[in-house]
C-alpha positions in Angstrom: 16.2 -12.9 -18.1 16.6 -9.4 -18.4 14.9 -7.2 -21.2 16.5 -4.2 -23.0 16.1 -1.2 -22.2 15.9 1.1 -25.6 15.1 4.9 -26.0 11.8 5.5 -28.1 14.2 6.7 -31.1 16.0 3.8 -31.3 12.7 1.9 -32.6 12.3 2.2 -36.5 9.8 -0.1 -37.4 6.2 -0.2 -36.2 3.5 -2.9 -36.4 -0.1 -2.2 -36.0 -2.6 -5.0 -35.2 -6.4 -5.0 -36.0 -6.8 -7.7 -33.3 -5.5 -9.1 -30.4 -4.9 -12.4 -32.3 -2.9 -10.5 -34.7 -0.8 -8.7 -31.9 0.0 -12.6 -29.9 1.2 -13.3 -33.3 3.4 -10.7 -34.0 4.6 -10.7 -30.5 5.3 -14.7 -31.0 7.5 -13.2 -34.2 9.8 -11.1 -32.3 13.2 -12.4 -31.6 13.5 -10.9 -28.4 11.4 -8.4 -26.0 12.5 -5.1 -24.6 11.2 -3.2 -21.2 7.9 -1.2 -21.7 9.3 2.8 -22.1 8.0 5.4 -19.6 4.3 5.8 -19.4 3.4 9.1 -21.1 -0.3 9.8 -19.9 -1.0 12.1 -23.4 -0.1 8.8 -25.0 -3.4 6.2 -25.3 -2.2 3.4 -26.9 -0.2 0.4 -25.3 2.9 -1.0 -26.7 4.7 -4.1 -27.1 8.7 -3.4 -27.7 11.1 -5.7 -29.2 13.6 -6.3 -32.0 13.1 -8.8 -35.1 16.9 -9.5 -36.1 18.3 -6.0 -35.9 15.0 -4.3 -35.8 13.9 -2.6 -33.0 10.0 -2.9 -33.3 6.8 -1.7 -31.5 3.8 -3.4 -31.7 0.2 -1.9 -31.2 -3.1 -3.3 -31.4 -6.1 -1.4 -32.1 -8.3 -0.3 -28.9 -11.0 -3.0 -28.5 -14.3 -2.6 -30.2 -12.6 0.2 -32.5 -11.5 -1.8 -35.6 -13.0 -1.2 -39.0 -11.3 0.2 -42.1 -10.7 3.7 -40.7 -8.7 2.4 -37.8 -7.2 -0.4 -39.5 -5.6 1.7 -42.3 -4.3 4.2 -39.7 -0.8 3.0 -40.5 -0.6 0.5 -43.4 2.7 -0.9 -45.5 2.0 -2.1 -48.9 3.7 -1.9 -52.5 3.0 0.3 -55.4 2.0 -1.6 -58.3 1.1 0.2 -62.2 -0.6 3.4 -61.3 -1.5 3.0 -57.7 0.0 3.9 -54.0 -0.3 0.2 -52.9 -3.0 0.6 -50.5 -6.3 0.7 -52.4 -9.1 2.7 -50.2 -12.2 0.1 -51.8 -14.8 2.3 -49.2 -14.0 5.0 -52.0 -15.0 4.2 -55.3 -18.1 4.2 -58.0 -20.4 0.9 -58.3 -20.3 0.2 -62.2 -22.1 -2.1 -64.1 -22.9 -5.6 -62.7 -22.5 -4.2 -59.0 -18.5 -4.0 -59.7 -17.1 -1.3 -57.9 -14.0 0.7 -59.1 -12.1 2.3 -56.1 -11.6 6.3 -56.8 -9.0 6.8 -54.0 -5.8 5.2 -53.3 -2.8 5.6 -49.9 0.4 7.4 -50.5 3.3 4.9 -51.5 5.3 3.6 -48.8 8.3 5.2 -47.8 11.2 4.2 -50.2 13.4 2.2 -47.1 10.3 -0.4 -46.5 10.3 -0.7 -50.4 14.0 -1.4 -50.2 13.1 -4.2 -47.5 10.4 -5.7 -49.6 13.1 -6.0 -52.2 15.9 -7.2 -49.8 13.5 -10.1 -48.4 12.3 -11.4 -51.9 16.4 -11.6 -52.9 17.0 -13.4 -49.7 14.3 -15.7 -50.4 15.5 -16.4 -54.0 18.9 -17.3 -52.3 17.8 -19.3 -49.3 18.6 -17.4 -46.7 15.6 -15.9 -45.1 14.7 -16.7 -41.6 11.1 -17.1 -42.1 10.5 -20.6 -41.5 12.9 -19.5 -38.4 9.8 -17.3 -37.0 7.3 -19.4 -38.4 8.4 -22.2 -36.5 7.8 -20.6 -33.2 3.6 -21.4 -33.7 4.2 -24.6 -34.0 3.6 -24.8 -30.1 0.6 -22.7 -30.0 -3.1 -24.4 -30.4 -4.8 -21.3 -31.4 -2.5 -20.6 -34.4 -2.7 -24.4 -35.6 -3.5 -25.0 -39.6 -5.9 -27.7 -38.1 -8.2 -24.8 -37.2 -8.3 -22.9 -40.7 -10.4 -24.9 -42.3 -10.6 -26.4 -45.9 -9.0 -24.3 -48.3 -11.5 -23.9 -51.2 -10.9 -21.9 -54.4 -14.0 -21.3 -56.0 -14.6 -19.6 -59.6 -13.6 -16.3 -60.3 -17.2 -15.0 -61.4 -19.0 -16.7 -58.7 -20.5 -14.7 -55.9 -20.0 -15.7 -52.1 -23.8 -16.6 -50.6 -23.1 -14.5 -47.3 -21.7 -15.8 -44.0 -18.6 -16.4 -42.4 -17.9 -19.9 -44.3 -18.8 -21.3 -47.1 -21.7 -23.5 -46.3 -24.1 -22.5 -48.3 -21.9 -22.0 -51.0 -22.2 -24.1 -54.3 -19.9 -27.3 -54.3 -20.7 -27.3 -58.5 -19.0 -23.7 -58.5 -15.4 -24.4 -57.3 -12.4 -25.2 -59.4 -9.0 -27.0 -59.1 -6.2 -25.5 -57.9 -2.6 -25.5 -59.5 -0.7 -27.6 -57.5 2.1 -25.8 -55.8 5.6 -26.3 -56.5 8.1 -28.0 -53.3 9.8 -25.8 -52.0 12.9 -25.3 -53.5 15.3 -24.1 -50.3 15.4 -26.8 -47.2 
């Protein structure tokens, strides 16, 4: 099979990945791959090309042992809500009372056109005609994406404070609550 072969302009959306977990995904969600563009040696950073229905979109992963916050949120999409950008900077921000803290510093809004996507994707999902499942399907295949490996989903109470660690173990059993059940899905 041959692969694409696009100029950098004609890319116009661009994924960045804190892991390499997170870039295998992605690259399992594009609909088709495109041939790597000239190597640029002032240019550090490796890309995957592709398109995602008639998206043409690169995918980077942050360089290994170089994630955190400050890399991470070196490109960022998110939505506005009341007040704020969308993107809340929470290593900003004033402890209060009760070891609360209140973020002082927010991201710029999103650019207007991935706002208008947001909005485009949450009309096609009210109609039943987004392709998520579609691209959702393609980890059925793939061990390390499994649900089997997530682990229990646990909802605990809202004022209760995680013991420390990467699960739950040590967590109380007396401080979780029920969950709402979730509605079927409406679209099949």
């Amino acid at each position: 099979m041959s692969l694409r072969q696009l100029r950098i302009q004609d890319y116009t959306v661009g994924w960045v990945c804190a892991l390499p977990i997170g870039l295998a995904a992605a690259t399992v969600m594009l609909d088709g791959k495109n041939q790597s563009l000239p190597h640029n040696n002032n240019e550090p950073n490796l890309y995957t090309l592709g398109s995602i229905g008639r998206l043409n979109v690169v995918l980077a992963c942050l360089p290994a042992g170089q994630t955190g916050t400050n890399s991470a949120a070196a490109v960022v999409i998110s939505q506005p809500h009341a007040t704020r950008g969308g993107v809340v900077q929470y290593d900003f921000g004033k402890t209060r009372a009760g070891g609360r803290l209140t973020p002082t510093s927010f991201l710029n809004t999103p650019p207007t056109v991935l706002l208008n996507a947001i909005s485009e994707l949450r009309s096609n999902s009210y109609l039943c005609q987004d392709a998520l499942s579609a691209h959702l399907s393609a980890f059925k295949g793939l061990p390390q994406f499994s649900r089997d490996r997530a682990g229990p989903d646990v909802l605990y109470e809202v004022t209760y404070n995680h013991i420390g660690g990467p699960a739950c173990d040590e967590c109380r059993e007396d401080k979780t609550t029920k969950r709402t059940r979730r509605g079927s899905e409406a679209c099949k």
